[in-house]
N, C-alpha and C positions, 0 to 999 in steps of 0.2 A: 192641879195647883196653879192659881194665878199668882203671876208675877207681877206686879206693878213697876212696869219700866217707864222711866222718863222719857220723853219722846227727844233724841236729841235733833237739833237742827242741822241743816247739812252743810258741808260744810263750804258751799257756794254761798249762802246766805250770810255764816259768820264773817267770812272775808270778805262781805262788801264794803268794794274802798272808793265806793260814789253816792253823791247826796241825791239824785234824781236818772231819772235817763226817759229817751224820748225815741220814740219807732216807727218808722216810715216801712209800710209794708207794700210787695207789689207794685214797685216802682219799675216802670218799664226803659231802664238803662240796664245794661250788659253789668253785673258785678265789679270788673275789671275797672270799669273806666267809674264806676261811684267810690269805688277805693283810692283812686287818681287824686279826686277832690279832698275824701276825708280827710288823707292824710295830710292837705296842704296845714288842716285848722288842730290836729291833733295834738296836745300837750302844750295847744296856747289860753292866754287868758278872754273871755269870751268876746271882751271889744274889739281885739285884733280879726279873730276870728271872724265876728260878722264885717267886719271891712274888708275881710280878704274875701267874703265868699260874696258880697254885692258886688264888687270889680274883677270877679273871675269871668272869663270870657265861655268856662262850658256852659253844655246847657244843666249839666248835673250840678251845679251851683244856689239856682236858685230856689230848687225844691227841700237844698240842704239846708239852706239860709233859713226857711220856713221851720225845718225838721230844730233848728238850733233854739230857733226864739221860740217853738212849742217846749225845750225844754229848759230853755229859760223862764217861763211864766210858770212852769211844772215846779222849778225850783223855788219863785215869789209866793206861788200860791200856798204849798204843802207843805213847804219847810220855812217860810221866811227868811228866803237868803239872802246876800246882800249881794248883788249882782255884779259891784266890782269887785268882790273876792272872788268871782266863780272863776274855775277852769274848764275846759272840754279837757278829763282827764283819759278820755281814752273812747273806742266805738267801733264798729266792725260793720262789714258788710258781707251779706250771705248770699250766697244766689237763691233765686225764688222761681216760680214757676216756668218753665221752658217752652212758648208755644211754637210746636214745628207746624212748618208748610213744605209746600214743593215749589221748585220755579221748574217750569221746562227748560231743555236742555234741547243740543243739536244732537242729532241723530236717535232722537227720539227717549233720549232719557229722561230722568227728572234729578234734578241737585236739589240736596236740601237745605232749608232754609231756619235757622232758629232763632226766635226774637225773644230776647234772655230779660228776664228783670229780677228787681233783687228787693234783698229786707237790709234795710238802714237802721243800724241802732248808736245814737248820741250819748256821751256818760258826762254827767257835769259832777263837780263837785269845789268845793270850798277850799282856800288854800290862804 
């Protein structure tokens, strides 16, 4: 006996409380320090945000400044938004691939070495 169930949606999808979002993957910054940045533009309106992130002096600055106006054009394009209502309502950073090496070491060890990069995700929405 077939049941005809509705398929419901889950419930990540129904609580989405963002008009766009935009993702930078593989970025070769430490997690720690792309968090530094994000958090300076988090829960501002997006003009501020891109002036804070063109005169920030990291170098995790500029790639985010990029990561923001792809999702600001994400939000012109697909939604027609209006760009002075937009906010960066929120966004996260993940750690992403981990490549180790070795440096030599005295008395014949090796230390190691891990050059960390991460996944940047941007939330904009309307407000």
């Amino acid at each position: 006996m077939a049941t005809n169930k509705a398929k419901r949606k889950s419930p990540r999808v129904e609580s989405q409380k963002y008009l766009t979002k935009a993702t930078l993957s593989h970025f070769r910054v430490s997690p720690r320090k792309a968090r530094m940045v994000l958090d300076l533009i988090k829960g501002k309106q997006v003009e501020p945000a891109v002036q804070i992130l063109r005169y920030a002096t990291q170098k995790t600055a500029e790639p985010l400044l990029k990561l923001l106006n792809s999702a600001i054009a994400n939000a012109k394009e697909h939604h027609q938004a209006d760009v002075d209502r937009l906010w960066v309502v929120g966004g996260w950073v993940n750690s992403g691939r981990v490549m180790k090496r070795f440096m030599p070491a005295a008395h014949g060890r090796a230390n190691p070495i891990r050059n960390r990069s991460s996944h940047v995700t941007i939330l904009l929405d309307q407000r």
